[in-house]
N, CA, C and O atoms as CSV, one atom per row, in Angstrom:
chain,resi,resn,atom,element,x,y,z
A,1,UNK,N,N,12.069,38.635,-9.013
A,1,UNK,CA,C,12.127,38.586,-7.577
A,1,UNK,C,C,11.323,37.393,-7.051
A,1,UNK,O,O,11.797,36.762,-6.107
A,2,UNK,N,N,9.786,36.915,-7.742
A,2,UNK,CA,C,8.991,36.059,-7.008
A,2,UNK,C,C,9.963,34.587,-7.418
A,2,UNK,O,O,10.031,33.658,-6.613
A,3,UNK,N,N,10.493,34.556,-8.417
A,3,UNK,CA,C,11.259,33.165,-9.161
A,3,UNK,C,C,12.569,33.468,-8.155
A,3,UNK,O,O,12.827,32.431,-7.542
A,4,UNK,N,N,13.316,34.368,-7.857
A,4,UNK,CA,C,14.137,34.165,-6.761
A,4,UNK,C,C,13.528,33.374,-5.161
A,4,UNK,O,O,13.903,32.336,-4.614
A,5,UNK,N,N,12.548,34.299,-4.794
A,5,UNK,CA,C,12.027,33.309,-3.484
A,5,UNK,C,C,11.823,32.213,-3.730
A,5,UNK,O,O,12.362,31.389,-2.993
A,6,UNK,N,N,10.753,31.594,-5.138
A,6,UNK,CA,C,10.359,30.364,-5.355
A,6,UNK,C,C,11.507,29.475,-5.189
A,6,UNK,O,O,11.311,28.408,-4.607
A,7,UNK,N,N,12.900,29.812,-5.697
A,7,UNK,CA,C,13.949,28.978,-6.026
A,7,UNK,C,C,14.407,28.532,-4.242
A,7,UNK,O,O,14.596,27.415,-3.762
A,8,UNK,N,N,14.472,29.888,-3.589
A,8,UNK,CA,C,14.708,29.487,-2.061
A,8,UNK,C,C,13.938,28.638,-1.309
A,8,UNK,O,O,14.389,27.840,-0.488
A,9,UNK,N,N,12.362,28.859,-1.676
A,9,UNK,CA,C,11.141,28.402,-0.781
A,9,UNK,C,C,11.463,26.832,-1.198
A,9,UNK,O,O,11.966,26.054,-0.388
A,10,UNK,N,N,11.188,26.531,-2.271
A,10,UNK,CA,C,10.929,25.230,-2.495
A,10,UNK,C,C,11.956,24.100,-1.582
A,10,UNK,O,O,11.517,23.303,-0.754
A,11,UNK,N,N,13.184,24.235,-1.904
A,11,UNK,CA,C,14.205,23.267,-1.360
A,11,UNK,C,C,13.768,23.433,0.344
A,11,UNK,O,O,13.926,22.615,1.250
A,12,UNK,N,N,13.365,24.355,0.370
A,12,UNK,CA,C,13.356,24.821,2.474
A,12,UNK,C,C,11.825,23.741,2.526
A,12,UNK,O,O,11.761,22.788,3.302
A,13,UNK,N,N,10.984,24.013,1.820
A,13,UNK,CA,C,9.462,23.546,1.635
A,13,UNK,C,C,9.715,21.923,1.959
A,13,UNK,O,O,9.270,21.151,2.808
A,14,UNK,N,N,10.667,21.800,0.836
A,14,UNK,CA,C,10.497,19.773,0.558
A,14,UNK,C,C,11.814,19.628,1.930
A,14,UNK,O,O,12.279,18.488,1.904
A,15,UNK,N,N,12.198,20.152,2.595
A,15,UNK,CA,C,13.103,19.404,3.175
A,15,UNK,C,C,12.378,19.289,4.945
A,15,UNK,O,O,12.529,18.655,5.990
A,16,UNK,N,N,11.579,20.333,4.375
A,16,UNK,CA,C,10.289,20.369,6.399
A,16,UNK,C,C,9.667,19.637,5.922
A,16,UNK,O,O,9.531,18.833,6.844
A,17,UNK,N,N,9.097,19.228,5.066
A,17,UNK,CA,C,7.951,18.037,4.617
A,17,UNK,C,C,8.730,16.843,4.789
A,17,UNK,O,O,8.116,15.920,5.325
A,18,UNK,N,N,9.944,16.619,4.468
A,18,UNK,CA,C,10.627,15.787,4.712
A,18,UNK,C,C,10.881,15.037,6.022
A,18,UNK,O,O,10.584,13.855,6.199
A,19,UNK,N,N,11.515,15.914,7.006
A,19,UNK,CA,C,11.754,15.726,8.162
A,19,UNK,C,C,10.516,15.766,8.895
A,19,UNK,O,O,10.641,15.143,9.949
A,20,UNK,N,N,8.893,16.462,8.682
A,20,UNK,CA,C,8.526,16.077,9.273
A,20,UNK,C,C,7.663,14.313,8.956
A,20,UNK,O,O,7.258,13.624,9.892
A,21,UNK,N,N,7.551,13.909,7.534
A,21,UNK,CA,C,7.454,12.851,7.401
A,21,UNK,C,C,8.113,11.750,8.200
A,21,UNK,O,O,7.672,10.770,8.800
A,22,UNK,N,N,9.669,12.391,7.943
A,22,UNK,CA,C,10.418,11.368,9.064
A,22,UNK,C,C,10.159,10.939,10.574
A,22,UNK,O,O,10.313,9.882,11.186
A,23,UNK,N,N,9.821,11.875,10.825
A,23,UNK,CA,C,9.148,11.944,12.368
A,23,UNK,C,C,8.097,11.393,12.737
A,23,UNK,O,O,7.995,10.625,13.694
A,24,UNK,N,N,7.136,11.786,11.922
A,24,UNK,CA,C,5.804,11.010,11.795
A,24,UNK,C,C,6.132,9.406,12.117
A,24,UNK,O,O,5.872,8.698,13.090
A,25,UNK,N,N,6.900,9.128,10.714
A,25,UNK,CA,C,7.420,7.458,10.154
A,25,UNK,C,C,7.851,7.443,11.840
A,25,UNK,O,O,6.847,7.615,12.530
A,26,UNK,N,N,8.534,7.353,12.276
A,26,UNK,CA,C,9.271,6.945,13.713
A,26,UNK,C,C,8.339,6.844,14.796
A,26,UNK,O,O,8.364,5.933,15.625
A,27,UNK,N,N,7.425,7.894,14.780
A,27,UNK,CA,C,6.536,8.102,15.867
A,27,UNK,C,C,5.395,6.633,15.417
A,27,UNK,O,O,4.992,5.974,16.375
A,28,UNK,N,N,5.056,6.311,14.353
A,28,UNK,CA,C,3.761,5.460,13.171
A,28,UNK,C,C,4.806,3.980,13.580
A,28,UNK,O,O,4.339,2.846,13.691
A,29,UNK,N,N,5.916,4.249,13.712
A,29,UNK,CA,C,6.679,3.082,14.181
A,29,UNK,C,C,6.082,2.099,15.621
A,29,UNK,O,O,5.451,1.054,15.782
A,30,UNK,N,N,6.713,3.146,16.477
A,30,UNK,CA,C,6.415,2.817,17.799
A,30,UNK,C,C,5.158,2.365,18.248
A,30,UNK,O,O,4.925,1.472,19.062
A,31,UNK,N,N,3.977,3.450,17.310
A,31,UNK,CA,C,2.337,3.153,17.677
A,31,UNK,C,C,1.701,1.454,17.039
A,31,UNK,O,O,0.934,0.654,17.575
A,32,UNK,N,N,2.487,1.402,15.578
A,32,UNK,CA,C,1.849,0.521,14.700
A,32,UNK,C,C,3.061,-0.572,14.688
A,32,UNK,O,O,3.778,-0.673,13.692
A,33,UNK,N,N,3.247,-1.348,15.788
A,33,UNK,CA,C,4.601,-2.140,15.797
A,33,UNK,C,C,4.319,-3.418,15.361
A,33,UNK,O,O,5.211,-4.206,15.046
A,34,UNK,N,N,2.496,-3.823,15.299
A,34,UNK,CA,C,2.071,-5.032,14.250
A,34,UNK,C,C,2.557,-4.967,13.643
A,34,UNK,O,O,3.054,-6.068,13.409
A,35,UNK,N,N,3.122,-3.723,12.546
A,35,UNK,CA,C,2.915,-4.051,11.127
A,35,UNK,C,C,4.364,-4.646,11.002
A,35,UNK,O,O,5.218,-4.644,11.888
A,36,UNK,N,N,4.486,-5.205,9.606
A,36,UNK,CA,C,5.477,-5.797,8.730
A,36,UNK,C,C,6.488,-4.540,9.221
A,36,UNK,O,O,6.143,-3.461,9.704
A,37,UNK,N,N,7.971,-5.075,8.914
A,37,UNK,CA,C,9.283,-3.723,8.398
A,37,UNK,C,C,9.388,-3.079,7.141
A,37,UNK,O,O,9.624,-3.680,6.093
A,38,UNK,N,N,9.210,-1.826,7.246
A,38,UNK,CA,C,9.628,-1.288,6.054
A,38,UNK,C,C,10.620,-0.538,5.966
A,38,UNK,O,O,11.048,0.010,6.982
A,39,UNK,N,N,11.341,-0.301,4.469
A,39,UNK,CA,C,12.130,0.577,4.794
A,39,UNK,C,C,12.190,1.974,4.899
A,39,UNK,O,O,11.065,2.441,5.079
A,40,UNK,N,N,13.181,2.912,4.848
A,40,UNK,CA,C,12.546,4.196,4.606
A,40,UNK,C,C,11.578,4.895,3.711
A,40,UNK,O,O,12.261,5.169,2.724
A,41,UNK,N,N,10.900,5.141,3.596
A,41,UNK,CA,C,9.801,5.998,2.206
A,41,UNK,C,C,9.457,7.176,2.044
A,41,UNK,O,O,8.944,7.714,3.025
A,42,UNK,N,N,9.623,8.063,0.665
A,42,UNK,CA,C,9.642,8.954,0.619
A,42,UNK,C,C,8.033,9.737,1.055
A,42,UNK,O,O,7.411,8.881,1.685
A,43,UNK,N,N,7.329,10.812,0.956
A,43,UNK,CA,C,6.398,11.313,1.327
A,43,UNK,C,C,5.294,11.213,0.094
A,43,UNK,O,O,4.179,11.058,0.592
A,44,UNK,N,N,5.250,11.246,-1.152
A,44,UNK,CA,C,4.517,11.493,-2.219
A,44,UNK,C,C,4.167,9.679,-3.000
A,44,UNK,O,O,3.153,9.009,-3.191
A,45,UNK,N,N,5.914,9.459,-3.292
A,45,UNK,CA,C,5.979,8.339,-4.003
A,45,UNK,C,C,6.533,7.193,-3.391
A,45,UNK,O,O,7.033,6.411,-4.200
A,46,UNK,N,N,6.609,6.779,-1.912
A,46,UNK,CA,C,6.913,5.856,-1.437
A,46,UNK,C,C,8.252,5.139,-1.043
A,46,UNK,O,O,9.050,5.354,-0.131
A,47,UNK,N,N,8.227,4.481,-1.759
A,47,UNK,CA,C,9.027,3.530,-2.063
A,47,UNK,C,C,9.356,2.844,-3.436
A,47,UNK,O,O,9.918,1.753,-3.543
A,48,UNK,N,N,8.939,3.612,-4.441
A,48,UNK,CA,C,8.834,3.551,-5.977
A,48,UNK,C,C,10.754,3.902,-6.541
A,48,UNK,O,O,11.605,3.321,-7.215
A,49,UNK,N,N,10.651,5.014,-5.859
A,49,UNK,CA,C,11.740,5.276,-6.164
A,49,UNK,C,C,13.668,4.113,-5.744
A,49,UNK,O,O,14.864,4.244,-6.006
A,50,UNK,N,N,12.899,3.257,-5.104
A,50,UNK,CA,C,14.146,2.051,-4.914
A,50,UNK,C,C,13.724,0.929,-5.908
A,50,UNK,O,O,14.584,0.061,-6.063
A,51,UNK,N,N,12.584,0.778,-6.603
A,51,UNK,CA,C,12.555,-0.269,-7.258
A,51,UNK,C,C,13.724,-0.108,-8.540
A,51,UNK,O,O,14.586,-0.869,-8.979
A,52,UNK,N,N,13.437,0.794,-8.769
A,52,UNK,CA,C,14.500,0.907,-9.973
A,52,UNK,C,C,13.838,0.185,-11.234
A,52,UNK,O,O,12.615,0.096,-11.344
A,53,UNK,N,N,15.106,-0.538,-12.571
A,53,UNK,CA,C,15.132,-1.491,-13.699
A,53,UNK,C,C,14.595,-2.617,-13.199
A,53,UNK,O,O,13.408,-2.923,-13.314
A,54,UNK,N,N,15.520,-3.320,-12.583
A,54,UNK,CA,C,15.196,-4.512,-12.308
A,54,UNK,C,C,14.362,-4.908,-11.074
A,54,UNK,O,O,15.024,-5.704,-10.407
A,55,UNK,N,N,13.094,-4.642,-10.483
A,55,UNK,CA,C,12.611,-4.783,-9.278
A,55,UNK,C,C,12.677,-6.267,-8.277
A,55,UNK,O,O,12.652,-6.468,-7.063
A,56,UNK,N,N,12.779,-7.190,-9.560
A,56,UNK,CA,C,13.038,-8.557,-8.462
A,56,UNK,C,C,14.373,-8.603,-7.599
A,56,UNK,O,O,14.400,-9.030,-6.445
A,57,UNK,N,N,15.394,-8.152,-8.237
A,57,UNK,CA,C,16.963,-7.793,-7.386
A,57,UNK,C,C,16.695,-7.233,-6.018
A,57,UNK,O,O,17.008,-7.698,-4.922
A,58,UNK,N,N,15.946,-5.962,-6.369
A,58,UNK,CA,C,15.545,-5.221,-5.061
A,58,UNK,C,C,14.513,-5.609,-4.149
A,58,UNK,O,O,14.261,-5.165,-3.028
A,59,UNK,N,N,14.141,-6.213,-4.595
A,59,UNK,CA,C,12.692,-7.243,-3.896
A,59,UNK,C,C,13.689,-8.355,-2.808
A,59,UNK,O,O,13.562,-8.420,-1.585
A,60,UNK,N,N,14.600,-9.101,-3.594
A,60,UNK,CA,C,15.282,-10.055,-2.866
A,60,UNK,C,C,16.762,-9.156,-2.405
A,60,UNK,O,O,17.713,-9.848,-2.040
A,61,UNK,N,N,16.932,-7.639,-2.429
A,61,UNK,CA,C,17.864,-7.494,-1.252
A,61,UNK,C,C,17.243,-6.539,0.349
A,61,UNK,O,O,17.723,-6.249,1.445
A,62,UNK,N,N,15.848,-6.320,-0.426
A,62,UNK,CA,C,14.913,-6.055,1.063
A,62,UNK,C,C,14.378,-7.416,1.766
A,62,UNK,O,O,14.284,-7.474,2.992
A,63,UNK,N,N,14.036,-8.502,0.936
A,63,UNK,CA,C,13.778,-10.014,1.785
A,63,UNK,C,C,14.947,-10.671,2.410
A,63,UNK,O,O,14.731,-11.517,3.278
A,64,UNK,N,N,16.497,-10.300,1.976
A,64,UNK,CA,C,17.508,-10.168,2.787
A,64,UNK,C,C,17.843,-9.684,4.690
A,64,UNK,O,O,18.289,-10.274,5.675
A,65,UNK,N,N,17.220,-8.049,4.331
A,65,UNK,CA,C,17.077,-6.981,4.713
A,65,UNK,C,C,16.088,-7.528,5.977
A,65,UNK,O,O,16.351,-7.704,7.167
A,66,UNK,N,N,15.171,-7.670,5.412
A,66,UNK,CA,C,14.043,-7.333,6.571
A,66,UNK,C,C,13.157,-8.817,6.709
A,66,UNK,O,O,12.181,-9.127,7.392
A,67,UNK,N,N,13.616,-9.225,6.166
A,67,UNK,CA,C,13.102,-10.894,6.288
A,67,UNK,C,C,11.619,-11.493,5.270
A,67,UNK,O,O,10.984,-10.659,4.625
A,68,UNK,N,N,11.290,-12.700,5.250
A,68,UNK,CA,C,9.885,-12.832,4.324
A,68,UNK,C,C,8.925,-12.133,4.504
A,68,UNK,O,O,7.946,-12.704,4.021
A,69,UNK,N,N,8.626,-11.062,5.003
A,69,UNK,CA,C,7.781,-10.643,5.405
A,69,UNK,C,C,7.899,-9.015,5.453
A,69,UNK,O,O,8.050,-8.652,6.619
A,70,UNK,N,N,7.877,-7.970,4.563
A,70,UNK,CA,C,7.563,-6.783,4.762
A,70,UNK,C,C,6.899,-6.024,3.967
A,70,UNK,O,O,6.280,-6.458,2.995
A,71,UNK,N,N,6.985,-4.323,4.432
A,71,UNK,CA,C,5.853,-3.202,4.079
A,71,UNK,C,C,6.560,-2.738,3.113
A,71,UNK,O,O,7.741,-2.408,3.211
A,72,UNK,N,N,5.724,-2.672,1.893
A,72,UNK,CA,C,6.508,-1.275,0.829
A,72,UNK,C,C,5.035,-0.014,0.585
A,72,UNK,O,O,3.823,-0.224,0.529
A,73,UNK,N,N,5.684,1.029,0.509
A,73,UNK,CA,C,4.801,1.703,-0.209
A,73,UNK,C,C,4.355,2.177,-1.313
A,73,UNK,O,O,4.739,3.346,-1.363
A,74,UNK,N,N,3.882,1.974,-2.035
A,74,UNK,CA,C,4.022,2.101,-3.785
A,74,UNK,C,C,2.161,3.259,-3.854
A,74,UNK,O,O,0.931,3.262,-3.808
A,75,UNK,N,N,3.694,4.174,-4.021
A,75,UNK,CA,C,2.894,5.611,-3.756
A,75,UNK,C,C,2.557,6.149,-2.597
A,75,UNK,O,O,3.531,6.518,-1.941
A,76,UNK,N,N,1.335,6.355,-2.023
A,76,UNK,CA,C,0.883,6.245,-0.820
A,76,UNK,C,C,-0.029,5.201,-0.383
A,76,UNK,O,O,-0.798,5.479,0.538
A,77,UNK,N,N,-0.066,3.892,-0.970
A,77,UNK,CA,C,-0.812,2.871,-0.982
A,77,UNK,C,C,0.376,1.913,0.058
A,77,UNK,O,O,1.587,1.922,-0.163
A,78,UNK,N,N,-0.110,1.334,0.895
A,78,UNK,CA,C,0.446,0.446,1.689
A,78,UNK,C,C,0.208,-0.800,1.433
A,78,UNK,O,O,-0.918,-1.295,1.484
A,79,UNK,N,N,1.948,-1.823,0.934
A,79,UNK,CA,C,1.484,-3.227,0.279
A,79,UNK,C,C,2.140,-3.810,1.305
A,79,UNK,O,O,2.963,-3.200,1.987
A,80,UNK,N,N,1.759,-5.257,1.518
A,80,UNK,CA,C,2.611,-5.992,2.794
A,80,UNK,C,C,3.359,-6.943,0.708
A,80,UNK,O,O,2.832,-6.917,-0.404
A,81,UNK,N,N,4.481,-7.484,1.129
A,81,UNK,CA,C,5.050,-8.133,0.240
A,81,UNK,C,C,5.858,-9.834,1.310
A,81,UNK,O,O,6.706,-10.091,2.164
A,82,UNK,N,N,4.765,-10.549,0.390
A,82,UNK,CA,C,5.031,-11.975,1.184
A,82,UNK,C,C,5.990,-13.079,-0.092
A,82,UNK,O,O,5.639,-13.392,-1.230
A,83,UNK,N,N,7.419,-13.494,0.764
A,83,UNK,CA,C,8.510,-13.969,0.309
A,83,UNK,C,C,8.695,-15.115,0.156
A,83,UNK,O,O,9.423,-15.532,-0.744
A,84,UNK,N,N,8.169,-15.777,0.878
A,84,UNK,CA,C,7.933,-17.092,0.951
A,84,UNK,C,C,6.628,-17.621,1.130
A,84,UNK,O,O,5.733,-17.119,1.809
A,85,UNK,N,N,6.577,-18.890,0.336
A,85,UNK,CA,C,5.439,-20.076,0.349
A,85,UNK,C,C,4.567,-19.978,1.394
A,85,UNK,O,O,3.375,-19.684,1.305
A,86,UNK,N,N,5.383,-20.314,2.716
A,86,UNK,CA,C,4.498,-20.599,3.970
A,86,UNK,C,C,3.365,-19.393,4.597
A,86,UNK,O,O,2.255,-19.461,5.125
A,87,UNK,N,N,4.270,-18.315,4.235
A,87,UNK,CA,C,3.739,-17.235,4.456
A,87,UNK,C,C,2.534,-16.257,3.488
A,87,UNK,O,O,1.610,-15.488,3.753
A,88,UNK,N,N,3.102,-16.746,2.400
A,88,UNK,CA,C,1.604,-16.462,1.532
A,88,UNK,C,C,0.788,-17.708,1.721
A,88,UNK,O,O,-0.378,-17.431,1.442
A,89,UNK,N,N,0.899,-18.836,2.041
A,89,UNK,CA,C,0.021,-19.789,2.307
A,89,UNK,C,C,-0.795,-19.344,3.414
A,89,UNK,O,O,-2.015,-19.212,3.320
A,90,UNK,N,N,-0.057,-19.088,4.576
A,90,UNK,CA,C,-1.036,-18.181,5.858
A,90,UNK,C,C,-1.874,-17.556,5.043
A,90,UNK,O,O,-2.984,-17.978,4.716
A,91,UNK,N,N,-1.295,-16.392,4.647
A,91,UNK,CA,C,-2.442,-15.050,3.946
A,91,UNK,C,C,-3.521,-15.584,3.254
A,91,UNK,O,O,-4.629,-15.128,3.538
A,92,UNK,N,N,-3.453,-16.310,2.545
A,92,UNK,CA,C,-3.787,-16.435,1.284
A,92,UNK,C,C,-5.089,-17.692,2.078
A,92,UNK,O,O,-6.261,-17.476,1.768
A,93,UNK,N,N,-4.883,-18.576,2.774
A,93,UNK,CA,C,-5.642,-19.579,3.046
A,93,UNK,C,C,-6.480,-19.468,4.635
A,93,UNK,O,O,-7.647,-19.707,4.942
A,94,UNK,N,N,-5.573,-19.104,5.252
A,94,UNK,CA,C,-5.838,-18.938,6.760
A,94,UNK,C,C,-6.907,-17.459,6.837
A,94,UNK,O,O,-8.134,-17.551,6.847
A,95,UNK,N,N,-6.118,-16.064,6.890
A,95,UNK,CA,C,-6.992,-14.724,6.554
A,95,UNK,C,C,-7.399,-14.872,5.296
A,95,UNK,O,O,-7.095,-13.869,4.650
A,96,UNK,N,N,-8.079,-15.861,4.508
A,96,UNK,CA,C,-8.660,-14.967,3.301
A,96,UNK,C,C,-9.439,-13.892,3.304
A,96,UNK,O,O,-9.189,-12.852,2.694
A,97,UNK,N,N,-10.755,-14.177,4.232
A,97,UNK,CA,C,-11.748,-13.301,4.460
A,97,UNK,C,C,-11.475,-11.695,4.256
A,97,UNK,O,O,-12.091,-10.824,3.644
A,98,UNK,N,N,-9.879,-11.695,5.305
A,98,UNK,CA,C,-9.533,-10.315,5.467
A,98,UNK,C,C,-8.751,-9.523,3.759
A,98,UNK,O,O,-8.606,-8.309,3.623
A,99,UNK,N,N,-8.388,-10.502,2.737
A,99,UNK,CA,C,-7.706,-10.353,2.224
A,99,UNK,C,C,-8.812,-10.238,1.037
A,99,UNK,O,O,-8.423,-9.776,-0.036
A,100,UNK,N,N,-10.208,-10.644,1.177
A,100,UNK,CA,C,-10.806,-10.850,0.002
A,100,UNK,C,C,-11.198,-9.808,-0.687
A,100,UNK,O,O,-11.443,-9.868,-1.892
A,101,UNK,N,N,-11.311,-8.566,0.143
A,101,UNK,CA,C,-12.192,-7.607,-0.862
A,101,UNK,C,C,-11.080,-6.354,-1.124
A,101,UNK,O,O,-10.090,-5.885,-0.564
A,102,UNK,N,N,-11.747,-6.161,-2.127
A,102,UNK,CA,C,-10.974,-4.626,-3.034
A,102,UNK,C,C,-11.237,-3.560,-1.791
A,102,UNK,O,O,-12.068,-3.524,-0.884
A,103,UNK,N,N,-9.906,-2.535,-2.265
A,103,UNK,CA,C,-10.300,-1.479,-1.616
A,103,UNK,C,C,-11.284,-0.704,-2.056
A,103,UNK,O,O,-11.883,-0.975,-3.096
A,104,UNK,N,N,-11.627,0.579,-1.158
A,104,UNK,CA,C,-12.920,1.103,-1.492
A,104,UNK,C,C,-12.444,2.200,-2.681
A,104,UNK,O,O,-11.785,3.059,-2.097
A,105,UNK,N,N,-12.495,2.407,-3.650
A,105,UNK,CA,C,-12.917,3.393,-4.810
A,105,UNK,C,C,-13.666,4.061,-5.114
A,105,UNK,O,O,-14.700,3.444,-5.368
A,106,UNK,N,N,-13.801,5.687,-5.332
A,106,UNK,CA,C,-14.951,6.650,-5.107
A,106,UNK,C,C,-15.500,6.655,-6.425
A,106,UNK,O,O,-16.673,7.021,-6.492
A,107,UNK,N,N,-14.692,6.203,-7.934
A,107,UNK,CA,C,-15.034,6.222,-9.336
A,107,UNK,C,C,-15.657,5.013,-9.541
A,107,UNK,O,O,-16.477,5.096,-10.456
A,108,UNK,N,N,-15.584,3.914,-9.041
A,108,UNK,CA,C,-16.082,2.642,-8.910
A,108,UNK,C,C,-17.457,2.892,-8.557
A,108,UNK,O,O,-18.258,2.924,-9.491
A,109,UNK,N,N,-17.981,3.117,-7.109
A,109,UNK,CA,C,-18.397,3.546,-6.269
A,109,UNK,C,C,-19.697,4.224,-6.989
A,109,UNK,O,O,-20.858,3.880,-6.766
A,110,UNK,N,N,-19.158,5.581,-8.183
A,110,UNK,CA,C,-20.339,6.627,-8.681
A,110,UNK,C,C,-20.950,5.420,-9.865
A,110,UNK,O,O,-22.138,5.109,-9.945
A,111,UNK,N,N,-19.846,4.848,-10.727
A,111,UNK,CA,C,-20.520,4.280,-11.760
A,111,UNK,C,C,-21.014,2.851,-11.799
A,111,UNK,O,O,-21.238,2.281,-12.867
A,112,UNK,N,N,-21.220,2.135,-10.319
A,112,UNK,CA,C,-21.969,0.816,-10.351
A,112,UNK,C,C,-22.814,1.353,-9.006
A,112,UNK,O,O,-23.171,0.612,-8.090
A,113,UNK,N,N,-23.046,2.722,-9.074
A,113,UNK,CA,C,-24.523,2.748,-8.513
A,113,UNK,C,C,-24.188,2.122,-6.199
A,113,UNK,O,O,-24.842,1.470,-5.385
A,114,UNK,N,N,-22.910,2.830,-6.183
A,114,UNK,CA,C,-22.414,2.252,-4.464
A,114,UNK,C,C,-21.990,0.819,-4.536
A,114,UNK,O,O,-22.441,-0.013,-3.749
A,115,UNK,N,N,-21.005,0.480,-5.602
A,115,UNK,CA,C,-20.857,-0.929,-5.282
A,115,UNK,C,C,-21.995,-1.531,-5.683
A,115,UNK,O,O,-22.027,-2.078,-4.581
A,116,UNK,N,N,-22.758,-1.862,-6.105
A,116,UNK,CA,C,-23.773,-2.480,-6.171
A,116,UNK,C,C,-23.761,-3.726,-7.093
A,116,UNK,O,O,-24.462,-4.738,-7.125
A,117,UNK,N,N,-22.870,-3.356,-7.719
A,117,UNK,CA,C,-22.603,-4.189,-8.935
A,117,UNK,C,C,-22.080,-5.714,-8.373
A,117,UNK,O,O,-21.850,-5.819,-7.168
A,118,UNK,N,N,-21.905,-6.838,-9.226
A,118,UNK,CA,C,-21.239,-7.989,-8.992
A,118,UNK,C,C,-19.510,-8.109,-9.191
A,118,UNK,O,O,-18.843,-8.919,-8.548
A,119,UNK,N,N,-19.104,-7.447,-9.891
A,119,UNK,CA,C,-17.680,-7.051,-10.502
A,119,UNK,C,C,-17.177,-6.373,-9.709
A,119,UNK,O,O,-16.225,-6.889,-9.124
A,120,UNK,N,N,-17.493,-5.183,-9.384
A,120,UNK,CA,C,-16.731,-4.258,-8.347
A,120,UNK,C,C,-17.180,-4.356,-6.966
A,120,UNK,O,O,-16.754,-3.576,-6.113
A,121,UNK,N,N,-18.073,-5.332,-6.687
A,121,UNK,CA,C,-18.759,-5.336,-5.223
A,121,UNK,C,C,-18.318,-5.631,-4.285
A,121,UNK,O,O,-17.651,-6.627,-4.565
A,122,UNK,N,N,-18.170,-5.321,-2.704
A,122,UNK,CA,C,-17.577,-5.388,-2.100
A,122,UNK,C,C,-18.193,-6.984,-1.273
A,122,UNK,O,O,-19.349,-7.278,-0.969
A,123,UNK,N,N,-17.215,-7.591,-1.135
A,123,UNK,CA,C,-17.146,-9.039,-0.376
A,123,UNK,C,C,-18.353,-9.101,0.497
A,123,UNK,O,O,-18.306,-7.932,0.877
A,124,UNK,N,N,-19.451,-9.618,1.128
A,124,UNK,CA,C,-20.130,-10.142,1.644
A,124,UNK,C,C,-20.914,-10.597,1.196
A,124,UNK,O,O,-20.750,-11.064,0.069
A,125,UNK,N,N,-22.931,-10.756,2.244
A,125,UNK,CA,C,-23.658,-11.559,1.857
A,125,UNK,C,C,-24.231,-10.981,0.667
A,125,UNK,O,O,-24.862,-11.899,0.143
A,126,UNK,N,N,-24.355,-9.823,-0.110
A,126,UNK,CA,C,-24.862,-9.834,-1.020
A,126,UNK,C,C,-24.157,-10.365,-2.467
A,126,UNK,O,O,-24.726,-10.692,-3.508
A,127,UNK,N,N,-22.875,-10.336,-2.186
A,127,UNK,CA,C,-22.242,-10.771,-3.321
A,127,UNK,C,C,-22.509,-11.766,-3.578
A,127,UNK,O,O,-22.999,-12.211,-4.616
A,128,UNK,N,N,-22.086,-12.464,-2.246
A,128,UNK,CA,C,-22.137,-14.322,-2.313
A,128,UNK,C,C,-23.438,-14.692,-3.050
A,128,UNK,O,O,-23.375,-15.580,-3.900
A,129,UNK,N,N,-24.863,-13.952,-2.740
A,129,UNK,CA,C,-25.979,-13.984,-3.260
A,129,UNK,C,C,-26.144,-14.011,-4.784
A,129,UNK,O,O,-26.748,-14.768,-5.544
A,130,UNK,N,N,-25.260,-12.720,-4.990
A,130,UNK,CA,C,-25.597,-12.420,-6.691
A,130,UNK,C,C,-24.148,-13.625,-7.524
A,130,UNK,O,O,-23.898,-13.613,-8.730
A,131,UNK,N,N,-23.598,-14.315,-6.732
A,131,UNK,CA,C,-22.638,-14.884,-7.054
A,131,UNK,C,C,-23.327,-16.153,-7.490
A,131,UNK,O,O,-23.039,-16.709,-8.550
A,132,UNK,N,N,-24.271,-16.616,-6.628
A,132,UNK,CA,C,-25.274,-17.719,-6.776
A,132,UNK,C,C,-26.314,-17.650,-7.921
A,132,UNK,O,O,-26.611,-18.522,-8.738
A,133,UNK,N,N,-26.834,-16.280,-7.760
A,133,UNK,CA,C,-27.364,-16.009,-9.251
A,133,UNK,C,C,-27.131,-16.389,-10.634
A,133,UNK,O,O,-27.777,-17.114,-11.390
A,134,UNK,N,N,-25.884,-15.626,-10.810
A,134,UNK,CA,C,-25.007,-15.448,-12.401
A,134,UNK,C,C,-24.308,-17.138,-12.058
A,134,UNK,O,O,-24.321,-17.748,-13.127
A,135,UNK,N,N,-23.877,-17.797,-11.212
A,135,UNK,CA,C,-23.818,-19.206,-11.312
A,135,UNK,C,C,-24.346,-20.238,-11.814
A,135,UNK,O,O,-23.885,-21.080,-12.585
A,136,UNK,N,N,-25.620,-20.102,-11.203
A,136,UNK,CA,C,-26.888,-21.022,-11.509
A,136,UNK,C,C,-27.734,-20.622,-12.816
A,136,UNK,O,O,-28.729,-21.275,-13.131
């Protein structure tokens, strides 16, 4: 009897998680209209599931799609994906600052003591400091 409900619950479960993801996505649209285009994405795994075999094919029929410039999600991690030269030249030269540091990691985080370290440390004046150190 409980493996009968389970069999009902689940499909009813993932398809409200679904739709309300969708909703969300539409509503995250309108609020966050900076961001890059993305395409649709699932709730768990993103956008993983369109890369498929060959991912450069699908890479260049979303830069088709949505132009040099868009959002994928690979997982629940949010990547901007830049298509052209000029445009990773912006990123890459113009925002470095914004682009320079790792995200924050809680396993990182326990075993270099809060970032503290030179390897996993997060971008500012202390780095630059201990950067001068292990340099010189």
């Amino acid at each position: 009897m409980s493996s009968f409900r389970d069999q009902c619950l689940s499909p009813l479960l993932f398809s409200l998680e679904t739709t309300d993801h969708r909703v969300d996505d539409l509503l995250m649209r309108k609020e966050c209209s900076h961001l890059p285009p993305a395409p649709f994405h699932l709730p768990i795994i993103g956008h993983l599931h369109l890369l498929g075999p060959v991912p450069h094919q699908v890479l260049h029929k979303l830069y088709n799609r949505h132009g040099p410039l868009f959002q994928l999600f690979l997982g629940s991690t949010p990547c901007v994906v830049a298509s052209s030269p000029e445009i990773a030249k912006e990123i890459f030269k113009t925002h470095d600052i914004a682009f320079s540091d790792r995200p924050p990691n809680i396993i990182v985080d326990y075993f270099t003591y809060g970032g503290k370290g030179f390897i996993f440390g997060r971008y500012g004046a202390y780095w630059k400091f201990l950067k001068k150190i292990i340099v010189s």
